[in-house]
Rosetta silent file (secondary structure, phi, psi, omega in degrees, C-alpha in Angstrom):
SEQUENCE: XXXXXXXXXXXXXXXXXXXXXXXXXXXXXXXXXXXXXXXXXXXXXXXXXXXXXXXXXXXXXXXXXXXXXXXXXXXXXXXXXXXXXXXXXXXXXXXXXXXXXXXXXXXXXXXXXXXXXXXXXXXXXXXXXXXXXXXXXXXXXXXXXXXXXXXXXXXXXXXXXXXXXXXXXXXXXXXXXXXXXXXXXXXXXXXXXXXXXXXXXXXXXXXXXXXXXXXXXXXXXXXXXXXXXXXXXXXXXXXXXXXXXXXXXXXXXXXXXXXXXXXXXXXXXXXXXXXXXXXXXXXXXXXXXXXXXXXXXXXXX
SCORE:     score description
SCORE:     0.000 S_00000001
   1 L     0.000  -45.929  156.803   42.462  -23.868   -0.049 S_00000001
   2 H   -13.986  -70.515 -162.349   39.730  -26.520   -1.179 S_00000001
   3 H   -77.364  -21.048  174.701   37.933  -26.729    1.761 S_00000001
   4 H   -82.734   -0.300  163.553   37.906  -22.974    2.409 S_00000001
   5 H   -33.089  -74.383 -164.281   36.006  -22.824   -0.574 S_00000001
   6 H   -82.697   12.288  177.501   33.762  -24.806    0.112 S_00000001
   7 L  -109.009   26.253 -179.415   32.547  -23.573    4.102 S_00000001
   8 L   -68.319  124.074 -170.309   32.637  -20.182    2.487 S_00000001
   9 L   -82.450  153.418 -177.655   29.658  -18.553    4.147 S_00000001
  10 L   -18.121  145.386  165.518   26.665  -16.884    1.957 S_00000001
  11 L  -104.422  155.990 -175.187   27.045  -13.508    0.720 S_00000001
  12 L   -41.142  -27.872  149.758   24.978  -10.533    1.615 S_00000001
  13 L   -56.179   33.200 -177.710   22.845  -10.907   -1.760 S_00000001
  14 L   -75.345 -174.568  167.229   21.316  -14.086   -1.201 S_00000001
  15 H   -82.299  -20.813  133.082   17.594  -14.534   -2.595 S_00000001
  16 H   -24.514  -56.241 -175.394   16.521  -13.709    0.777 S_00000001
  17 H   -65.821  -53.626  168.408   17.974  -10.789    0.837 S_00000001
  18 H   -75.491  -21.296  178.867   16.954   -9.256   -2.596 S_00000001
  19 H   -58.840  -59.769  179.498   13.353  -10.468   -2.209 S_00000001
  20 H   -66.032  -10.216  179.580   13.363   -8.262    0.845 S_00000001
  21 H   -86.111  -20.943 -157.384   15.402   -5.008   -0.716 S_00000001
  22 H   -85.047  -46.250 -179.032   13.103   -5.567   -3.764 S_00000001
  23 H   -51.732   -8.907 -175.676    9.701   -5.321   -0.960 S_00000001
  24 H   -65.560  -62.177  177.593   11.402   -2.437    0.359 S_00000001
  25 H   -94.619    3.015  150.945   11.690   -0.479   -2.396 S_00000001
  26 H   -64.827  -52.856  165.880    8.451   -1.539   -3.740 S_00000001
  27 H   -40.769  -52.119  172.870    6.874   -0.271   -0.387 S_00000001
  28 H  -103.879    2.280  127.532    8.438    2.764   -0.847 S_00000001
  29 H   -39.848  -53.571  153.692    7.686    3.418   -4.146 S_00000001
  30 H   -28.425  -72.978 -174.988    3.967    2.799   -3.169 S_00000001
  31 H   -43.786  -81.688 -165.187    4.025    4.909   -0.528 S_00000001
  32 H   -24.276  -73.003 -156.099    5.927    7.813   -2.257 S_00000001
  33 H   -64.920  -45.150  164.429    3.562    7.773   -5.501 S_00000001
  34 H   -63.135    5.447  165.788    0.177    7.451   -3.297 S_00000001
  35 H   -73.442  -57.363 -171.492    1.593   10.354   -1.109 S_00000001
  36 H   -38.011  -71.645 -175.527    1.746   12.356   -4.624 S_00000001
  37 H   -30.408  -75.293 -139.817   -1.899   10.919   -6.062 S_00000001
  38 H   -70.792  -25.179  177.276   -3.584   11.673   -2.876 S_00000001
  39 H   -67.644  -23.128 -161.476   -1.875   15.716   -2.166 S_00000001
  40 H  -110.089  -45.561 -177.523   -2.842   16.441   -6.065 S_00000001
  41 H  -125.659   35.068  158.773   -6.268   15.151   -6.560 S_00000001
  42 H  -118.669  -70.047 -166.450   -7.817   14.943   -3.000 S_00000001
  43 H   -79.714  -13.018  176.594   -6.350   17.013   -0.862 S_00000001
  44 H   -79.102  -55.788  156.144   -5.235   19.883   -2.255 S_00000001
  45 H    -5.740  -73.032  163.666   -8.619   19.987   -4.077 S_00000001
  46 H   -40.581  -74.570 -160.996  -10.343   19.866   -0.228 S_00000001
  47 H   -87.218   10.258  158.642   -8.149   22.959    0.460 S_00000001
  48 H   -58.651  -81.970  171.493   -8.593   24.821   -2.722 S_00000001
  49 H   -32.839  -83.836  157.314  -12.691   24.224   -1.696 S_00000001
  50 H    10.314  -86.265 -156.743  -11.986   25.194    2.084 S_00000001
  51 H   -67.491  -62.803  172.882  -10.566   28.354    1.545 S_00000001
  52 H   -33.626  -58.380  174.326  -13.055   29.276   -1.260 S_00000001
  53 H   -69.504  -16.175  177.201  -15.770   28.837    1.769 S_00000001
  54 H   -85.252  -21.022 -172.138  -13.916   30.570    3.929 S_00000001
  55 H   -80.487  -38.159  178.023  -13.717   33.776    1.836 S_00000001
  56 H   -34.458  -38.509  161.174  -16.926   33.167    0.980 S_00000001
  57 H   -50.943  -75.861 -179.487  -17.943   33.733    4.789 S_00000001
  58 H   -68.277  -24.443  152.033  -15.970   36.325    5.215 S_00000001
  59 H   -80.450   11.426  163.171  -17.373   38.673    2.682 S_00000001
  60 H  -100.576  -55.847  163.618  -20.621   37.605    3.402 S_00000001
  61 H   -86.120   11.799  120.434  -20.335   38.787    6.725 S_00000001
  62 L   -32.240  -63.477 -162.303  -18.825   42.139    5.986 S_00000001
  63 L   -37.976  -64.610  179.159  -21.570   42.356    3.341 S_00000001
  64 L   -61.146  -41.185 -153.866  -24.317   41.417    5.952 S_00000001
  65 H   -95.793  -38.500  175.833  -22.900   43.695    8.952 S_00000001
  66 H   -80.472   30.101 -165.990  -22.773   47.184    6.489 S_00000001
  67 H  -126.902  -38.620 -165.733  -26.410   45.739    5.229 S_00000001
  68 L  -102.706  167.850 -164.920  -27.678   45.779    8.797 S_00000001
  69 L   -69.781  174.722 -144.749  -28.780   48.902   10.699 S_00000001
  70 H   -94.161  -34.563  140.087  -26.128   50.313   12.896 S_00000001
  71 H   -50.768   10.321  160.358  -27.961   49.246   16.164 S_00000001
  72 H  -115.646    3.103 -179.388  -28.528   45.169   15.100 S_00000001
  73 H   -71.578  -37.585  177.669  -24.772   45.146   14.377 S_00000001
  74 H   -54.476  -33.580 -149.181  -23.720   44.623   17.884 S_00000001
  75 H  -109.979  -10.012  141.356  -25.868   41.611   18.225 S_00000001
  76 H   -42.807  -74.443  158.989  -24.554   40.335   14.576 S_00000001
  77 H   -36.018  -49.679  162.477  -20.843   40.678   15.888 S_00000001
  78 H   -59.721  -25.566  179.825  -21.890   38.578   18.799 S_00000001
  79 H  -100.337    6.387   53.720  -23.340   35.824   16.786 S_00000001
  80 H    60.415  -92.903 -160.186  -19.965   36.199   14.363 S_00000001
  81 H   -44.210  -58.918 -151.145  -17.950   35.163   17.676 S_00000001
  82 H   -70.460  -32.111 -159.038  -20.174   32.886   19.305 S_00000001
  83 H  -134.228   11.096  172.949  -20.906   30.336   16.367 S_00000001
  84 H  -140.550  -11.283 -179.613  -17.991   31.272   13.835 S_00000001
  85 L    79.179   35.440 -158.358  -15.225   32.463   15.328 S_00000001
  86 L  -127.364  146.359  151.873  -15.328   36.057   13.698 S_00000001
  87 L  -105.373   45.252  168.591  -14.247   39.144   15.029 S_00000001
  88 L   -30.083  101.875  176.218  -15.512   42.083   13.777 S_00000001
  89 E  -123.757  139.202 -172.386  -13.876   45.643   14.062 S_00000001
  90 L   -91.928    4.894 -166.802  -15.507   48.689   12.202 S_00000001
  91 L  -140.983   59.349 -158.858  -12.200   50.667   13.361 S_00000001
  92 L   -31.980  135.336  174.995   -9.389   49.968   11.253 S_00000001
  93 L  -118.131  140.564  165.637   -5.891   49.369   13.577 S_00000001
  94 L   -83.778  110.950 -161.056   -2.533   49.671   11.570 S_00000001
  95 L  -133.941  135.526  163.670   -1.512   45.727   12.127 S_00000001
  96 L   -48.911  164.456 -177.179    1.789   43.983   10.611 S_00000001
  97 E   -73.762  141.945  179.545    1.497   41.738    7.962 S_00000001
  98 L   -91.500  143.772  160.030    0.870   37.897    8.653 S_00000001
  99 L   -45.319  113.768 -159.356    3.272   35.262    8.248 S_00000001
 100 L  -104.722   77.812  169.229    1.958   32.905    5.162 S_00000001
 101 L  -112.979    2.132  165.404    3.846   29.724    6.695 S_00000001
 102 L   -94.645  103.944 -159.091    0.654   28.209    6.170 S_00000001
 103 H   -83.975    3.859  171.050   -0.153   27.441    2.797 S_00000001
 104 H   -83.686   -0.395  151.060   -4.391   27.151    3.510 S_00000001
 105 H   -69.405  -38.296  173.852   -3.656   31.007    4.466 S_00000001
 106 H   -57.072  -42.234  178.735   -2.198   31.247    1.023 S_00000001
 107 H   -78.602  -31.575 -172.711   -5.014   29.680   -0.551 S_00000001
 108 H   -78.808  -76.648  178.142   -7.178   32.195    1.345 S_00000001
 109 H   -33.233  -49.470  153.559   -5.681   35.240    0.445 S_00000001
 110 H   -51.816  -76.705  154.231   -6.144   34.260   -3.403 S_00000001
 111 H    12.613  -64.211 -163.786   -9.585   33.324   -2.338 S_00000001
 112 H  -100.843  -19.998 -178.671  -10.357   36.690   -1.156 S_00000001
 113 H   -97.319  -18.350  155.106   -8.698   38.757   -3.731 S_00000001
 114 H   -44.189  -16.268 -161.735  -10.716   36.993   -6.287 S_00000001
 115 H  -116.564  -14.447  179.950  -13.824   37.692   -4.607 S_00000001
 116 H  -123.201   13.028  150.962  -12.915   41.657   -4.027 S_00000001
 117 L   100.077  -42.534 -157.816  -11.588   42.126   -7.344 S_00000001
 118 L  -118.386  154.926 -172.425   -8.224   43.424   -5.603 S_00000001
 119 L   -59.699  155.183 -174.755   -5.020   42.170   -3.763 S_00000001
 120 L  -140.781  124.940  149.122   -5.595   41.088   -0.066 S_00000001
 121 L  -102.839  116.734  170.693   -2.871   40.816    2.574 S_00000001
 122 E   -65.461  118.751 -163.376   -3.725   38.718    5.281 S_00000001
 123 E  -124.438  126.961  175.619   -2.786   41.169    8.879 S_00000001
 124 L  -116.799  136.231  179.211   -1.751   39.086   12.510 S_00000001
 125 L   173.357  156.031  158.994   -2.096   41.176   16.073 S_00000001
 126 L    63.543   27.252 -172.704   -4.068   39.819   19.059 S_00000001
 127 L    70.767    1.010  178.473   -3.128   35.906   18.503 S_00000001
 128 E   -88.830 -166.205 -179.707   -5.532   36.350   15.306 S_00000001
 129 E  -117.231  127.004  143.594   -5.724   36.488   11.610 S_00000001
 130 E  -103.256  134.448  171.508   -6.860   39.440   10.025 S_00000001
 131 E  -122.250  133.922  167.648   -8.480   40.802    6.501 S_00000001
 132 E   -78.381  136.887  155.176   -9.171   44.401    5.623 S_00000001
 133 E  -134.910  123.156 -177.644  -12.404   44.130    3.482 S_00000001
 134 L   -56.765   97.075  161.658  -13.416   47.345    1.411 S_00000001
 135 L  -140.805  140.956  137.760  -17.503   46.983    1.836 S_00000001
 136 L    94.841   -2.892 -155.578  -20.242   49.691    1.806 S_00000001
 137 L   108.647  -18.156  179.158  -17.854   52.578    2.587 S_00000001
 138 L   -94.957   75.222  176.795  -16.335   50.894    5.336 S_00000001
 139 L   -22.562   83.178  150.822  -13.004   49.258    6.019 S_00000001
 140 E   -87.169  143.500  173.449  -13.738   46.211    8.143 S_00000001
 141 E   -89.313  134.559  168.427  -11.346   43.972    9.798 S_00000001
 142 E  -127.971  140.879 -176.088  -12.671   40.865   10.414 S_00000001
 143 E  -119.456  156.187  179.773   -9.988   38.213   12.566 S_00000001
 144 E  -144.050  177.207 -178.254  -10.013   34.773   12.919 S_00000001
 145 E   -76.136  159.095  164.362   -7.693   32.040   14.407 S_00000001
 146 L   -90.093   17.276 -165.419   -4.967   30.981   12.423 S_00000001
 147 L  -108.882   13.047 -141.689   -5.623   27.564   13.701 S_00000001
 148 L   -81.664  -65.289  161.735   -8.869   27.944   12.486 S_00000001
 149 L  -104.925   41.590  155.837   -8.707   25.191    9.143 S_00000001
 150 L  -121.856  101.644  157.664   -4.966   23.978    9.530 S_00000001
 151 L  -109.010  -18.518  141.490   -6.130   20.644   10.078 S_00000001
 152 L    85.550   29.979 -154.349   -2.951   19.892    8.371 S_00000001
 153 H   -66.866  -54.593 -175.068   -5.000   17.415    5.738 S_00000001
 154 H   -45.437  -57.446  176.420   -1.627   16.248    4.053 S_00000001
 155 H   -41.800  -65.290  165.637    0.126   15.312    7.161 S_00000001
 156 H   -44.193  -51.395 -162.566   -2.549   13.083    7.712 S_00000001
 157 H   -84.348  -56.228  175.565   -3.139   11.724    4.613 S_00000001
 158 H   -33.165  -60.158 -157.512    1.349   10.993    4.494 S_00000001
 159 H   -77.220   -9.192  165.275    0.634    9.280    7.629 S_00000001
 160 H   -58.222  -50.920  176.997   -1.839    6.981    6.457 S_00000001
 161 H   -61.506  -59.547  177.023   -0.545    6.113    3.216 S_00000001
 162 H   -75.393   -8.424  147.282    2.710    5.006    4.651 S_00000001
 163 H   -48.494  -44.882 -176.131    1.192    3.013    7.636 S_00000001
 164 H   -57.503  -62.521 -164.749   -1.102    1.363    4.769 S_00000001
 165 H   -44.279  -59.637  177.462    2.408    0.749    2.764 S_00000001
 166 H   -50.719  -60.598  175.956    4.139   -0.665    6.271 S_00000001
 167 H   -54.482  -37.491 -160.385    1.495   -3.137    6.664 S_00000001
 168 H   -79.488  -76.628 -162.394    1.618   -4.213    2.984 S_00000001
 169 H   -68.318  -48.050  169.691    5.614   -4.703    3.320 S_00000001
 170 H   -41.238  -53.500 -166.876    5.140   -6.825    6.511 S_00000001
 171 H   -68.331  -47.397  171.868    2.630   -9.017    5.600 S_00000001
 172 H   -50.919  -59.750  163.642    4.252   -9.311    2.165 S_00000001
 173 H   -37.842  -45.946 -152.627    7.941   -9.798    4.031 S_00000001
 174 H   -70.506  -43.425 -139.002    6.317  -12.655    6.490 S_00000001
 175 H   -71.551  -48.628  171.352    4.817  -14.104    3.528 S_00000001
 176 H   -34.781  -63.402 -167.563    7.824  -14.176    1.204 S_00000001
 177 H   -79.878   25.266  157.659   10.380  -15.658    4.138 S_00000001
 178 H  -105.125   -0.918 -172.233    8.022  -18.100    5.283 S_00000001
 179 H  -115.004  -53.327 -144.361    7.666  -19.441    1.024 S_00000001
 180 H   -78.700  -34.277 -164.548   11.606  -18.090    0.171 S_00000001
 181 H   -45.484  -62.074 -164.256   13.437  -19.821    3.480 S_00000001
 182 H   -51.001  -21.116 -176.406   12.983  -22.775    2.684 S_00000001
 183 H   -80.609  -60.201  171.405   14.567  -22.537   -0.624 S_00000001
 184 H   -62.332  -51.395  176.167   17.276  -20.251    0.203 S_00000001
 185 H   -36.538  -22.195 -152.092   18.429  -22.979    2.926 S_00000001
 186 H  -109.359  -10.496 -143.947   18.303  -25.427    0.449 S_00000001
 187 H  -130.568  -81.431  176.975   20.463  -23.608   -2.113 S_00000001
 188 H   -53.040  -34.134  174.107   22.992  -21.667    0.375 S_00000001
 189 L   -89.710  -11.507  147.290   23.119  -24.485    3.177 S_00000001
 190 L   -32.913  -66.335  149.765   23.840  -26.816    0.360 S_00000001
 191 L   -15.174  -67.415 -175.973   27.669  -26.008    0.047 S_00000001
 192 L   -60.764   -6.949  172.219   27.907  -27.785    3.958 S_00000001
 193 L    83.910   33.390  162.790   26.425  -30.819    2.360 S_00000001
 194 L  -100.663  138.649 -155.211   23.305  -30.033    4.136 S_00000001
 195 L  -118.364  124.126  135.492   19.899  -31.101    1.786 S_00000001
 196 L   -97.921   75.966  172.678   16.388  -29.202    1.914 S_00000001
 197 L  -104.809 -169.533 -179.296   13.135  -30.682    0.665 S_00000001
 198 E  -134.511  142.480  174.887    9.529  -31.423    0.802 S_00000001
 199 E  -111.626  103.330  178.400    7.425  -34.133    1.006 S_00000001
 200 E  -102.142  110.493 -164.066    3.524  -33.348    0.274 S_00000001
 201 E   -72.530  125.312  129.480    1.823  -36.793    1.439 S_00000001
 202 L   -60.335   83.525 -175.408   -1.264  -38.444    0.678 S_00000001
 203 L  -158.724  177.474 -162.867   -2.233  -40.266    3.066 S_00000001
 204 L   -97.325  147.998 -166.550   -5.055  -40.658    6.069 S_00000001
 205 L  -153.643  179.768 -179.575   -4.930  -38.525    9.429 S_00000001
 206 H   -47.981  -67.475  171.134   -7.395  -36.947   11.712 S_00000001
 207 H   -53.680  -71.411 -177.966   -8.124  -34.432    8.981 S_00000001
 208 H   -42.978  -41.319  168.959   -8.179  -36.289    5.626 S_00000001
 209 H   -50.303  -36.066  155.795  -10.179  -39.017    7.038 S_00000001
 210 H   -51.175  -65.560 -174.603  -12.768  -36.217    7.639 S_00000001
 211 H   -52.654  -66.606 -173.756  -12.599  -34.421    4.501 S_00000001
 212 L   -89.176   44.282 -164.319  -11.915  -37.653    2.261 S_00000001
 213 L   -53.496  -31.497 -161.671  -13.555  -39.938    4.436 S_00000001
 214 L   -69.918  -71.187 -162.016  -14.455  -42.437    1.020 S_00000001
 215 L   -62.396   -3.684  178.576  -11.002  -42.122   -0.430 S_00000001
 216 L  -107.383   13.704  170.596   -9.022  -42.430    3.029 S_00000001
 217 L   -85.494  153.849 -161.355  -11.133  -45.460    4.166 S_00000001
 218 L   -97.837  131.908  164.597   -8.808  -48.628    4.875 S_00000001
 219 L   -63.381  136.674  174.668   -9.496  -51.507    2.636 S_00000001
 220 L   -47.932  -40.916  167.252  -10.881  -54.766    4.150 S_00000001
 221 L  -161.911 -176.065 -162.690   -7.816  -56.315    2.854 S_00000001
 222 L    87.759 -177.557  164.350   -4.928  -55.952    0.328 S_00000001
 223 L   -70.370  108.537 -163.380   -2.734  -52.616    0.087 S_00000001
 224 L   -80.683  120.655 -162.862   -3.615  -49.736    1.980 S_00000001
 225 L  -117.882   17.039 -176.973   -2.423  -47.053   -0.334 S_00000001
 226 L  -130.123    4.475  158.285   -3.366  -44.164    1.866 S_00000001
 227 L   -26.860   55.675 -157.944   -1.183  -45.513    5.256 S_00000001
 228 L   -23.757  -21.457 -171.371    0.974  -43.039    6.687 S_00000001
 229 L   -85.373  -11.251  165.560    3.812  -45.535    7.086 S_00000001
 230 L   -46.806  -69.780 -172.960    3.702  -45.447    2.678 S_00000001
 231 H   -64.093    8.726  157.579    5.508  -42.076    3.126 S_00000001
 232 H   -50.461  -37.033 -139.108    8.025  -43.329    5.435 S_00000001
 233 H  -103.863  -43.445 -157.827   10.505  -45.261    2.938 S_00000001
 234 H  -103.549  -15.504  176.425   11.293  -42.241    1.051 S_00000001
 235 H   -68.017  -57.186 -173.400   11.542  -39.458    4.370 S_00000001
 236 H   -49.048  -10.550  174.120   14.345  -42.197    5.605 S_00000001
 237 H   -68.791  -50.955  179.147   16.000  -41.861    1.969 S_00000001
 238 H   -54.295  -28.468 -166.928   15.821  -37.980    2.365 S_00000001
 239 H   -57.035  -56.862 -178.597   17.273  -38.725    5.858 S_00000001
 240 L   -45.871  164.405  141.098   20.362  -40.806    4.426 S_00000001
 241 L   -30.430  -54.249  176.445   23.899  -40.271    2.707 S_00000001
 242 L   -52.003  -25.801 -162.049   22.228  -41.527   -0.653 S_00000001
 243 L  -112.626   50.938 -162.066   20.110  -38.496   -0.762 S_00000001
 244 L  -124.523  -40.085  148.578   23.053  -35.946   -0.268 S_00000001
 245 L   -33.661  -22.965 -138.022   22.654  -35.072   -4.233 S_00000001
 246 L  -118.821  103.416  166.433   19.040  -34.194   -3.868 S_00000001
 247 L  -120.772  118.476 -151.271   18.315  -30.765   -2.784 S_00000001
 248 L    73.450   19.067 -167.371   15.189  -28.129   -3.210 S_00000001
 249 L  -114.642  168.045 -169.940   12.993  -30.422   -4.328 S_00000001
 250 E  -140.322  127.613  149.138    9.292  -31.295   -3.582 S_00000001
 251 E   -82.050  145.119  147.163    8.127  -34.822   -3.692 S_00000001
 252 E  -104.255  169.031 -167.695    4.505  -36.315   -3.508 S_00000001
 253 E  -158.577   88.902  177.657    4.258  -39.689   -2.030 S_00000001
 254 E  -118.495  113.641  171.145    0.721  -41.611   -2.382 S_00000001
 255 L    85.851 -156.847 -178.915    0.316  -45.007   -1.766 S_00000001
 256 L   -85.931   -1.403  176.231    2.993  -47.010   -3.376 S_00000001
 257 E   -81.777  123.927  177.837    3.746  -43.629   -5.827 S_00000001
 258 E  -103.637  136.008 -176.941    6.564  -41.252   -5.501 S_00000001
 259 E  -120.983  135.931  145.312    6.000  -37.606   -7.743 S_00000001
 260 L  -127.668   99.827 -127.229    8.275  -35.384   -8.221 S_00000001
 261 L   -64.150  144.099 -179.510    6.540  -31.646   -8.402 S_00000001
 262 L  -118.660  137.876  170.136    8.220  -29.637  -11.064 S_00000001
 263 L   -71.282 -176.877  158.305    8.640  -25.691  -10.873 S_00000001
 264 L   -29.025  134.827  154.906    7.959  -22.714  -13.421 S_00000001
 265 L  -134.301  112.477  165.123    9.293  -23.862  -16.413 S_00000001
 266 L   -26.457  124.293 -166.789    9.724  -22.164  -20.143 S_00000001
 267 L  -111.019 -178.615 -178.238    6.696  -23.420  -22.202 S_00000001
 268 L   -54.762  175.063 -156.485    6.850  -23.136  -26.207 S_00000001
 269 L  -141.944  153.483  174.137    7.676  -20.219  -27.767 S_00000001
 270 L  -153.974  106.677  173.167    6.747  -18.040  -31.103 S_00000001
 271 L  -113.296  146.987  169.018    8.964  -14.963  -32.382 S_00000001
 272 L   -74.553  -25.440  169.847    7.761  -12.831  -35.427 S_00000001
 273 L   101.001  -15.950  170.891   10.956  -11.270  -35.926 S_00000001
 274 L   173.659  179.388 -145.019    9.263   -7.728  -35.102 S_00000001
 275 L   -99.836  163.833 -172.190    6.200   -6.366  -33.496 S_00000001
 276 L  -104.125  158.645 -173.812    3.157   -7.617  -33.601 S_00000001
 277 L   -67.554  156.448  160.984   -0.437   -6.078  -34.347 S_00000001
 278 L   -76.182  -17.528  164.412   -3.061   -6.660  -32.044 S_00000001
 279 L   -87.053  -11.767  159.875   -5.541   -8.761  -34.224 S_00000001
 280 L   -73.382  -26.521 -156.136   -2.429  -11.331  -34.917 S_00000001
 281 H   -64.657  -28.029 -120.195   -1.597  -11.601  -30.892 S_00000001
 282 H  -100.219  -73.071 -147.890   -5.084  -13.772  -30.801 S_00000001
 283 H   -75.332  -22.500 -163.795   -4.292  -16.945  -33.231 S_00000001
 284 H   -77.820  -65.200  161.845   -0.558  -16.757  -32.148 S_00000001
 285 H   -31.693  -65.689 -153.613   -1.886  -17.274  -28.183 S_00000001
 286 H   -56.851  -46.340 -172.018   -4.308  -19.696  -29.276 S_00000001
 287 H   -82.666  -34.095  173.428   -1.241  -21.968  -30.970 S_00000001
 288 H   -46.151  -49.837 -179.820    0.760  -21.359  -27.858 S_00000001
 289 H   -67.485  -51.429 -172.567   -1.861  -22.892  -25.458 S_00000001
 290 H   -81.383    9.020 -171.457   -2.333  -25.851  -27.588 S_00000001
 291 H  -107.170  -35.173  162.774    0.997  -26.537  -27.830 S_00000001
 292 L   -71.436  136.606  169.960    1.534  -26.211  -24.123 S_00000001
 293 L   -53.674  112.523 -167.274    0.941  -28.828  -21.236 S_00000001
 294 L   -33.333  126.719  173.501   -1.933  -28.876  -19.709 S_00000001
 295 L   -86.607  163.950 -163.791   -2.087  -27.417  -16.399 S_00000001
 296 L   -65.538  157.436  166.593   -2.505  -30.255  -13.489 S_00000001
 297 L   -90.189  169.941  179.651   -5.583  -29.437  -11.389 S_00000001
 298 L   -46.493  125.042   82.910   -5.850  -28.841   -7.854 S_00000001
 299 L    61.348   49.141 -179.289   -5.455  -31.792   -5.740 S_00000001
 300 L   128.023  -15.184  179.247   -8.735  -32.980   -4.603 S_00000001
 301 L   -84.152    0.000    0.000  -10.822  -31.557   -7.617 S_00000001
């Protein structure tokens, strides 16, 4: 009963595991709330604006074609088609109603009844779009594609956001289990009486001897305190039975000196008993810092 204790293997919840449920649903929180931001104050904005230009257009050319004499209309109505995509009929057809499965059609039809004072239904026949507009005495139809601005701006913008998010949770995943493995092995592989550390070595190599050529130069004689064979003594400790206690840990090892690197820790502390103003938070930091340990500097500074 002992022993199956102790080979029990890890449960599904390791700190692997939640690091990655917690990037998950950070990712898709991201995503989700930059879907929202960008539909409320870019794009629907864009297709508010859009539609506003298109009815602007189209009652502008109604305007313009009962404006022009009845012989320059034909050659209006040709430049309509050719460089706008307008259709112009002066001969009202009884045409069904269009399907509004688009909502930039939706936005148009508001658009346009704003601009004629009066309700507008949006009319489909001939693979087009059609609006009756009331101008000069005339009923014109004017049709357009319904393809014409469903560019579908959202769609786009969803697929963006959440690619942007998916890169963000990879690179963020890689970075975490390449920092987190080591730790969780060291914690969870523990139990089997298997030990994880680190050693981070001073000593001279190809590189350091570049960088640090003065402090990595070998003394004429005496003790060479930057020798790679210094950090030897204690990886064969880590190696051993003796070192079967010692797990998760990070040594330094310079010279004849052994470190041993300490994590996060709780520094001093100050409670008020209830909250505090913002012109006290100042002197209270202030005692906090000088009360804390200094932190070590970088390594080389």
């Amino acid at each position: 009963m002992v022993m199956a204790e102790r080979i029990r293997p890890p449960g599904p919840f390791s700190l692997l595991a939640r690091t990655n449920l917690t990037l998950t649903v950070s990712s898709l929180l991201i995503a989700l709330i930059s879907t929202i931001a960008l539909n409320y104050f870019v794009i629907e904005p864009i297709a508010e604006r859009s539609a506003a230009d298109e009815a602007a257009l189209l009652v502008l050319s109604a305007q313009t074609w009962v404006e022009l004499p009845p012989e320059a209309r034909p050659y209006f109505e040709l430049e309509l088609a050719q460089n706008h995509d307008l259709i112009v009929n002066s001969v009202p057809r009884t045409l069904p109603t269009a399907s509004a499965d688009q909502p930039y059609l939706s936005l148009l039809e508001e658009q346009l009844s704003r601009r004629l004072n009066a309700p507008v239904e949006l009319l489909s026949a001939d693979d087009l779009t059609w609006v009756e507009i009331p101008m000069g005495g005339f009923e014109l139809q004017i049709g357009f594609s319904p393809e014409r601005r469903d560019i579908q701006p959202l769609y786009g913008g969803i697929i963006i956001v959440v690619l942007g998010a998916g890169i963000v949770f990879l690179t963020s995943l890689s970075i975490v289990q390449r920092i987190a493995r080591p730790l969780v092995q060291a914690a969870e592989l523990g139990r089997y009486g298997i030990t994880s550390n680190a050693i981070a070595p001073s000593a001279r190599t190809r590189m350091t001897e570049e960088v640090f050529a003065e402090m990595m130069k070998a003394p004429e004689s005496g003790f060479d305190a930057m020798a790679p064979e210094n950090v030897a003594p204690l990886v064969v400790w880590l190696g051993s039975a003796q070192s079967r206690d010692v797990t998760g840990r990070v040594f330094e090892v310079a010279g004849g000196e052994i470190s041993l690197a300490d994590g996060w820790r709780e520094g001093p502390k100050v409670d008020r008993g209830a909250r505090w103003e913002p012109d006290e938070v100042g002197a209270a930091v202030h005692d906090l810092l000088a009360k804390a340990v200094p932190p070590q500097k970088v390594y080389g500074t």
